[in-house]
N, C-alpha and C positions, 0 to 999 in steps of 0.2 A: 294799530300796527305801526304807525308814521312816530307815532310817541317812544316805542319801543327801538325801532329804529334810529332813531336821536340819541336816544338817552344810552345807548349801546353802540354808540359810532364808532370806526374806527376806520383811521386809513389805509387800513390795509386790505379794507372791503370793500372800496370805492365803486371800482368799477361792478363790482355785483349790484351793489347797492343802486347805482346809476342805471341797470339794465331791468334790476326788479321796478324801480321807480316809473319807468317807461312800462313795462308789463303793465302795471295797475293802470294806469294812464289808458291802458287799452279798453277797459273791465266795462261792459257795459254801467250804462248808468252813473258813469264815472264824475260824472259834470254835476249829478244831483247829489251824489256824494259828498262831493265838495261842498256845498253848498249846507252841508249839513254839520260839517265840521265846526267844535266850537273853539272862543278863543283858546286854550292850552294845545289845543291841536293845530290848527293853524302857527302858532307860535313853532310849537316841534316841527312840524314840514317846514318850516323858512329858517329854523336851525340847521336843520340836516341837510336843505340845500346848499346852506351857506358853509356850510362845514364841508362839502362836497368841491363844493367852486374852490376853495382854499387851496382845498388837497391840489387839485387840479393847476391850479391855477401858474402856480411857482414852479411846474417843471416845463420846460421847452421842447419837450419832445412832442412826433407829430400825433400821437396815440393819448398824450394828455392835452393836446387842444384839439382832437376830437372828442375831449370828455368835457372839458369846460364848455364847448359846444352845446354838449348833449343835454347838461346841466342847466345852462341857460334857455336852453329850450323846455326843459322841465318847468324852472321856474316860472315861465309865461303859461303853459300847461297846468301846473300847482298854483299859478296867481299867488305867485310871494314874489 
């Protein structure tokens, strides 16, 4: 799913993207999941974060640095 999401990125889906990515984060077993992922995947989730924080990152407004926030909070969450 996280590979499909990379490879289909776009920013104009950010903030969904950002809220689904937290939903999973939720999913039981989430941690062992991870854990299971292999390198091409892992790789994709730390694209698609990084493509996320981007998006994010360059606008000033208060609604995109509570997404750069959120994003970085993912990332320690997705361990990229």
């Amino acid at each position: 799913m996280i590979s499909v999401l990379s490879s289909n990125y776009s920013a104009d889906d950010g903030t969904q993207l950002v809220a689904m990515l937290q939903a999973l984060s939720t999913a039981n077993r989430f941690n062992l999941s991870l854990q299971f992922l292999d390198d091409s995947e892992r790789r994709a989730c730390s694209q698609l974060l990084q493509q996320l924080h981007e998006t994010f990152v360059s606008d000033v407004d208060e609604a995109s640095q509570q997404a750069v926030d959120a994003v970085n909070s993912l990332m320690t969450v997705y361990s990229v």
